[in-house]
C-alpha positions as CSV (number, residue, x, y, z in Angstrom):
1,X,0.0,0.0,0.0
2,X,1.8,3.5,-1.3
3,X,1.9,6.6,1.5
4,X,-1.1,8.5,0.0
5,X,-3.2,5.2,1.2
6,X,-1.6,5.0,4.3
7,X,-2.2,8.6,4.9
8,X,-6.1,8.4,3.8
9,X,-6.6,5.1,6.0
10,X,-4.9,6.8,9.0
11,X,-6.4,10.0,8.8
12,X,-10.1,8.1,8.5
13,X,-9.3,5.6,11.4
14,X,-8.5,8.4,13.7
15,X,-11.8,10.7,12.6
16,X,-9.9,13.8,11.2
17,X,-10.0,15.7,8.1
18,X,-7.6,16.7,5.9
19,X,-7.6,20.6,7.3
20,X,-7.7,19.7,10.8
21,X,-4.5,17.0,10.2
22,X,-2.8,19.5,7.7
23,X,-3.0,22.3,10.8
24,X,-1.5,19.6,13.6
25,X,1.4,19.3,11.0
26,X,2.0,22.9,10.6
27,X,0.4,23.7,7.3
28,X,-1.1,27.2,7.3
29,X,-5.3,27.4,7.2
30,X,-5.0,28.2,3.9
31,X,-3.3,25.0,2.5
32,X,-3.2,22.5,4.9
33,X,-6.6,20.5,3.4
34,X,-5.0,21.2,-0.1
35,X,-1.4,19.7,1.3
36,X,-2.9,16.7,2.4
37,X,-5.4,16.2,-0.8
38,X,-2.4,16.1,-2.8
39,X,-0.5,13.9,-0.7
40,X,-3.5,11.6,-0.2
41,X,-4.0,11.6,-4.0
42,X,-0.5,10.7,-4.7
43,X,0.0,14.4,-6.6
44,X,3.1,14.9,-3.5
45,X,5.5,12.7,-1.7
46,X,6.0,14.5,1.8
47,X,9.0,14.6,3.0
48,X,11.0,12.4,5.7
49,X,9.9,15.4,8.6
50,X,6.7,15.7,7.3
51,X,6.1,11.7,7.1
52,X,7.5,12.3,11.0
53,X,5.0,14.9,11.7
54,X,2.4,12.9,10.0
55,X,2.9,9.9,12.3
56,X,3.1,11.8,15.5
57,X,-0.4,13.7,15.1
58,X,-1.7,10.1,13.7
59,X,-0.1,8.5,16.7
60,X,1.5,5.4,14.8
61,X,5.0,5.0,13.6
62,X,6.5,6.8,10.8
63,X,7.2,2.9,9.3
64,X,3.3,2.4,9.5
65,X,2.9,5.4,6.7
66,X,5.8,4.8,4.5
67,X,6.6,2.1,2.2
68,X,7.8,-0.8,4.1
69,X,11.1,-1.9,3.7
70,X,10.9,-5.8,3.7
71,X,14.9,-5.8,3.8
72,X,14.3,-5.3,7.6
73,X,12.1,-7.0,10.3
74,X,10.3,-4.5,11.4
75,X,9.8,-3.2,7.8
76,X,8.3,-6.6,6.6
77,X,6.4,-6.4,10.1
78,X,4.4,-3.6,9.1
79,X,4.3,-4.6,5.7
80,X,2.0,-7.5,7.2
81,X,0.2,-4.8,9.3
82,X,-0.9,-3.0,6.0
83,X,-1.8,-6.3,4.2
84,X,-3.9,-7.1,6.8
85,X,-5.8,-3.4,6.7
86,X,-5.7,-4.3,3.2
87,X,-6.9,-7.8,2.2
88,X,-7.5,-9.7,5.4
89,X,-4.1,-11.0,6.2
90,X,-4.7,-12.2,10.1
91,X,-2.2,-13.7,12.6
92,X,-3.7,-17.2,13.9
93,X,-2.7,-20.0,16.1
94,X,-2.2,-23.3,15.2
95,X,-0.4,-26.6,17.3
96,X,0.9,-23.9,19.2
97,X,2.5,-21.8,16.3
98,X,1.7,-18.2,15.0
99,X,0.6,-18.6,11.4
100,X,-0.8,-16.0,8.7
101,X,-4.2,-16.6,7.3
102,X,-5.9,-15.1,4.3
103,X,-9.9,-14.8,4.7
104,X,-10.9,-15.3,1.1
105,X,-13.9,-13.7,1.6
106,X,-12.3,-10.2,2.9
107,X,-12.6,-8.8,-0.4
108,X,-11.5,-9.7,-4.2
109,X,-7.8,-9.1,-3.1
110,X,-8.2,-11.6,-0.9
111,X,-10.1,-14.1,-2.5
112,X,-6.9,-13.7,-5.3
113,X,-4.2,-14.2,-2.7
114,X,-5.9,-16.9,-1.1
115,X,-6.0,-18.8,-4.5
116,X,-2.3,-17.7,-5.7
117,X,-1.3,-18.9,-2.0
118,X,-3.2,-22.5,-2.7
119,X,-1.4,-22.5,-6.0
120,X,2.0,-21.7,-4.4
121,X,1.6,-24.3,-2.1
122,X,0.9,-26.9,-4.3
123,X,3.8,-25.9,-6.3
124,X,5.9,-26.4,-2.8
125,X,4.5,-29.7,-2.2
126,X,5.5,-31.1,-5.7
127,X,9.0,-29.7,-4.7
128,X,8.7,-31.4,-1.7
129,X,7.4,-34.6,-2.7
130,X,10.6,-35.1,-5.5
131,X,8.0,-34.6,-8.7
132,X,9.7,-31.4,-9.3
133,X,13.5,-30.0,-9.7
134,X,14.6,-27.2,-7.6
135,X,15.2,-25.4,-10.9
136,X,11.4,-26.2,-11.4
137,X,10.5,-24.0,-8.7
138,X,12.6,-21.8,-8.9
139,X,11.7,-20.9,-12.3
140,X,7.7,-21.0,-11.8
141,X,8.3,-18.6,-8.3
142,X,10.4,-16.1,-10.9
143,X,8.3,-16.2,-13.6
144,X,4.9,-16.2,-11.8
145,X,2.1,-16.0,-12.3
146,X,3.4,-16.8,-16.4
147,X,4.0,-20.2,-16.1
148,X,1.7,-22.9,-14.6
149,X,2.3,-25.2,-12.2
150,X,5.2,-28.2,-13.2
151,X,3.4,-31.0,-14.0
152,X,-0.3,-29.9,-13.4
153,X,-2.7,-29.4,-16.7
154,X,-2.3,-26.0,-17.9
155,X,-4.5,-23.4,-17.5
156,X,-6.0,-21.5,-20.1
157,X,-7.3,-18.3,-18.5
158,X,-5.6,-16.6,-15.7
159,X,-7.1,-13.1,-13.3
160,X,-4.7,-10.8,-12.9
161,X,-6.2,-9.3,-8.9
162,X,-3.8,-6.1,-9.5
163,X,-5.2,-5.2,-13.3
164,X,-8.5,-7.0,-13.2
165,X,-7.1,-8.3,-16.8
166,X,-8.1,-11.8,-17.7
167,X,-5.1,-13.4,-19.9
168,X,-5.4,-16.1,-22.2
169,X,-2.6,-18.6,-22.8
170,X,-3.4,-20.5,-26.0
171,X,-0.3,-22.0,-26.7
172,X,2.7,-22.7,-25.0
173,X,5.6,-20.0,-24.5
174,X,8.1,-22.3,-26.9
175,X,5.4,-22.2,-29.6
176,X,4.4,-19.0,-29.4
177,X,8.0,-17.4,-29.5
178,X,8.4,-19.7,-32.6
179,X,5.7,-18.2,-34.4
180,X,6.4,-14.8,-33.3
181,X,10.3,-15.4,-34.8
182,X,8.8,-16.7,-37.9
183,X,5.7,-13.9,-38.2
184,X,9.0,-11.4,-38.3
185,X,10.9,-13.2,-40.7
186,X,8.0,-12.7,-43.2
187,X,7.3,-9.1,-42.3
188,X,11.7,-8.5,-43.3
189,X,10.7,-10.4,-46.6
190,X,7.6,-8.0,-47.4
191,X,9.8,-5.3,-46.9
């Protein structure tokens, strides 16, 4: 989720509007409900003391608005915190173990992670169960979500969650590069 979310769920949660959050930061009366429309739309970045000011009026951390950095703990931490806000995400217990959950039926995000999760996971159990290489894996995790499954039927019509595009795959990647390389030859001979 990008600051101008983070800013707009923040500012809602805590009951405030832009003008009265623009003023506890230090905007004048005259552009503080502008400042934050434009930083709540995305328009404006604000910068690392505002961000500070920001959090302090909102009473959260300044980690909680930015984007997280998943390179560190408590970056990815509140990365979690914001895809839970966001699609659902919740903490559970299981045999004694914290565990994340998806709710499918938060909302469509969720319903689409929940199902790219299922499909993950059944990837990692062919891995695990030696009916896959590594390389396998590896190649359907980088390539995702191109690529179907090793070894399951393939799929014909994928949802892209982020787009709301629905792709079809009608032929294979080998097969279609093929005829793309050939389409080109003959469009260099018409020429």
């Amino acid at each position: 989720m990008a600051i101008a979310e983070r800013i707009y769920f923040f500012r809602n949660l805590r009951g405030m509007t832009q003008k009265v959050l623009g003023k506890l930061v230090g905007f004048s009366e005259n552009t503080a409900d502008v400042r934050l429309a434009q930083y709540e739309a995305g328009a404006r970045t604000p910068k690392d003391d505002v961000v500070t000011s920001l959090a302090v009026e909102l009473e959260i951390s300044p980690l909680a608005l930015t984007v997280p950095d998943i390179d560190t703990f408590d970056g990815l931490m509140h990365t979690l915190f914001a895809l839970e806000d966001r699609i659902g995400l919740r903490v559970v217990e299981s045999d004694g173990e914290a565990h994340l959950r998806v709710d499918p039926d938060f909302n469509r995000s969720s319903a689409a992670l929940s199902q790219a999760l299922t499909t993950w996971r059944r990837c990692a159990a062919k891995l695990e169960a030696g009916e896959i290489t590594r390389a396998d894996y590896d190649n359907w995790r980088y390539n995702y979500p191109w690529y179907d499954v090793p070894g399951d039927v393939p799929s014909y019509v994928r949802y892209d969650p982020e787009t709301g595009a629905v792709r079809v795959k009608m032929t294979p990647p080998e097969v279609s590069d093929m005829l793309m390389a050939e389409l080109k030859k003959q469009r260099k001979k018409k020429k």
